[in-house]
N, C-alpha and C positions, 0 to 999 in steps of 0.2 A: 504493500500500500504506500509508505514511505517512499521509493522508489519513482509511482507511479507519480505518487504528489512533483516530485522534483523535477521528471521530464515533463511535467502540465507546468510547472513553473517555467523551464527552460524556453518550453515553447511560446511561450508569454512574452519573454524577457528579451529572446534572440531577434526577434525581426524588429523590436524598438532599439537595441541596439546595434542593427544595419542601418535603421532608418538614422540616427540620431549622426553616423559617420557618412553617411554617403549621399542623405536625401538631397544636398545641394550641388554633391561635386560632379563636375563637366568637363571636366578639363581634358579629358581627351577628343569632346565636340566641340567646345565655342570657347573654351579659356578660360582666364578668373580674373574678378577682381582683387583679391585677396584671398588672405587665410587666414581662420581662426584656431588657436589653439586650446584648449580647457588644461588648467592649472588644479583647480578643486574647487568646491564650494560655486564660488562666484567668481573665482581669480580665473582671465582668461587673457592671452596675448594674441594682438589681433595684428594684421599687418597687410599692407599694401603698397606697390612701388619700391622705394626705399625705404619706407616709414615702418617702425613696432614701436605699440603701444601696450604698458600690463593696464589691466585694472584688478584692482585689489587680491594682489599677489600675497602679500605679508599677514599671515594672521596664525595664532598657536592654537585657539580654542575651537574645539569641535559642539561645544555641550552635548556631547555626547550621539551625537544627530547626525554631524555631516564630514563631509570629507576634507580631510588636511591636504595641503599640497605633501608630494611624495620628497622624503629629504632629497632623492636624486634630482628630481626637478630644482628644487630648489636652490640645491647646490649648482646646477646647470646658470641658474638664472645670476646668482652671485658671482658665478667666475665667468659671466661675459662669455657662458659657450653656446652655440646655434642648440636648438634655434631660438635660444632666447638672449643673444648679443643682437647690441649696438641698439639698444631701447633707447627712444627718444624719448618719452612720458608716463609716467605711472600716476594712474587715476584713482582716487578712494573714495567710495558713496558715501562712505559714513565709519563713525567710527568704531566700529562695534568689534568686538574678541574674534568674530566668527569673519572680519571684515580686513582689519587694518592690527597692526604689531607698531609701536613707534618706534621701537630698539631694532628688529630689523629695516623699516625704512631708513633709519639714520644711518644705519651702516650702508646699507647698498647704496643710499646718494651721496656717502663720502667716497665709497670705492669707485665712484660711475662720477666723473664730475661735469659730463655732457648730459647727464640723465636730470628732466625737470619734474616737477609732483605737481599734479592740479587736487585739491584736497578740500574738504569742508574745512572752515576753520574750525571748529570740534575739533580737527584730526589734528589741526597743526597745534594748535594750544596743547597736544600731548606731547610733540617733539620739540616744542620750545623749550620745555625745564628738563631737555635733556641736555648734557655736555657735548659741545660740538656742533648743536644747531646752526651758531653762527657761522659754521663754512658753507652751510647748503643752503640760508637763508635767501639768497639773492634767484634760486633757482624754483621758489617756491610759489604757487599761485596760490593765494585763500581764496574760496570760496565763501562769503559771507549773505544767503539769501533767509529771507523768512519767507512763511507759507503766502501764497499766494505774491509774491516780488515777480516783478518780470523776468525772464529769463538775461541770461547774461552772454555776450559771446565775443569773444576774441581769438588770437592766435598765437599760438607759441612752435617757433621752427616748421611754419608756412601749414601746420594740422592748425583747422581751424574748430573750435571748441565751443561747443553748445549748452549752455548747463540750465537746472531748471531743480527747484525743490518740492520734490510730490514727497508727500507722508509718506513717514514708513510704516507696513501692512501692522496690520491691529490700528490704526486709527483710529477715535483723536487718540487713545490711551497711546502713544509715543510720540504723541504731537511736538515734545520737545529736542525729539531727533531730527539731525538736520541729516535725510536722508537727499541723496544730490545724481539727478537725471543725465547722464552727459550722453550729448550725441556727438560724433569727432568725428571728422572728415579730413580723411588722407588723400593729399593728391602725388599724382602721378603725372607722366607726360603725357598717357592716352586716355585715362580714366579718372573720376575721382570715386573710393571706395568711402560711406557712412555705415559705422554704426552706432550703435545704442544700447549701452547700458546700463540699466535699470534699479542697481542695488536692490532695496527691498522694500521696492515701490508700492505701496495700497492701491488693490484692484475695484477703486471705485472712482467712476465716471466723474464722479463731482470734482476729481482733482486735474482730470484731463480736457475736458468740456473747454473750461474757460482761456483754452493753451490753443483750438483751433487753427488759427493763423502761424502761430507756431510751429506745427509740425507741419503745416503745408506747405511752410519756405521751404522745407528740405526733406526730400526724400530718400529713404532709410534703407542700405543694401540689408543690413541687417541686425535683429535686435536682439537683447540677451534679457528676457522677463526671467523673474524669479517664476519656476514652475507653477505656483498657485494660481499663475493667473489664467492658466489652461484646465483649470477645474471650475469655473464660473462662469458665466454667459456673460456679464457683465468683464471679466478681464478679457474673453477671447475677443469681445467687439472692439476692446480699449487696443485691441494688438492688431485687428485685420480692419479695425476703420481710423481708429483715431490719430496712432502715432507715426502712421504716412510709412510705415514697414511693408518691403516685400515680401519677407519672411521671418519666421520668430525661433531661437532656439532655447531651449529651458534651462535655468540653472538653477541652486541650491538644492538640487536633488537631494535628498537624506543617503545616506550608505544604502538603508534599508526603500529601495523604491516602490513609493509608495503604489500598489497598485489600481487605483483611480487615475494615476497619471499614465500608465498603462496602455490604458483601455480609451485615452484618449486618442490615440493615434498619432502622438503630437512627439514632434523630433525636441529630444532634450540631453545635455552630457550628464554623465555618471562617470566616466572612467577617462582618470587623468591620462594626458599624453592623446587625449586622441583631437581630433582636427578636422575640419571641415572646408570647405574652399567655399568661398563668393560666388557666383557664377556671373559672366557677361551675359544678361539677357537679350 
């Protein structure tokens, strides 16, 4: 019986995890615009052109739930080896255990002294009372929005940079988290590659609605929603109408996948090291 249970699991588990590696890549028909790589949790390295970007690489706490970056990765990404060398910006949504480490950031932007951080100011007020802040200060963007502020957008190293504060999920109960939307856009000489990542953004409409015009200046190669939002009617619309997304792939998956995410049908990472390509539509 045990047995039988496992292969009904297996068979469960294996075509979402072809789907979740392969449902975008083309690149032996029409090309890429990029690549994205899954780190764990939410840390993902994205890249296009010449450009990589991490977002929320550095973090030690699992609460017991979700996936750690693997020390080999990790180590990869510290000693500047492919394919996670020659990072132009590391992005943090928020600053949360399962999100952001300030003692590892501070070390890898004293080792990296080309590498810039775009960060909530939450995140940087944890690496200022560290020792040493003041070398990497000058390469530092704070993010400082409240709820409902207009979005913000600049550029750092010709990625130009989208940022936007939607609650983080449980709302208002973490109203005081400055949870931070960034959509980045890498160019290139023939294309330009956007995406979007989402930290632990609340899948309800009333935070997206009033952003309309917003996401219609720019169009999305591709988004990173925290999973949840593929379990509600109200997150799948906020992903296939509102944030101007071609397509969506799922992260903070739990170790243990839940299966209602499953059964969704919806491409999402679980298993560090793995990678998906952009496609040239």
């Amino acid at each position: 019986m045990k047995k039988y249970q496992r292969i009904m699991q297996l068979a469960l588990i294996f075509p979402m995890l072809v789907t979740s590696l392969h449902a975008y890549s083309h690149e032996t028909t029409t090309g890429k615009h990029g690549t994205a790589h899954y780190l764990a949790n939410e840390g993902i390295m994205v890249e296009a052109g010449e450009y990589k970007v991490l977002f929320d690489p550095f973090f030690h706490n699992d609460y017991g739930t979700y996936q750690l970056v693997p020390e080999k990765i990790l180590a990869a990404i510290m000693a500047n080896e492919a394919p996670y060398n020659d990072i132009d910006i590391v992005f943090v949504s928020h600053a949360h255990g399962d999100h952001f480490n300030a003692d590892d950031m501070l070390a890898y932007l004293q080792e990296h002294n080309t590498v810039h951080l775009v960060a909530p100011s939450q995140a940087i007020q944890k690496l200022a009372v560290l020792e040493g802040f003041k070398e990497i200060e000058t390469r530092i963007e704070a993010i400082a929005l409240e709820y409902k502020d207009k979005p913000v957008s600049f550029k750092v190293k010709d990625i130009i940079i989208d940022a936007v504060r939607i609650p983080h999920a449980g709302w208002p109960g973490r109203a005081d988290v400055s949870n931070i939307v960034f959509r980045v856009t890498l160019p290139s000489k023939e294309h330009t590659t956007t995406y979007i990542h989402m930290g632990d953004a609340d899948p309800n409409d009333t935070h997206f609605r009033p952003l309309l015009s917003y996401w219609q200046k720019q169009e999305t190669d591709l988004a990173f929603p925290p999973y949840w939002f593929f379990l509600s009617s109200e997150g799948n619309y906020i992903l296939d109408y509102r944030i101007n997304a071609k397509r969506s792939v799922g992260v903070h998956v739990p170790l243990k996948v839940p299966a209602q995410l499953i059964q969704t049908g919806k491409p999402y990472f679980s298993v560090p090291g793995e990678s998906i390509s952009v496609p040239i539509d």
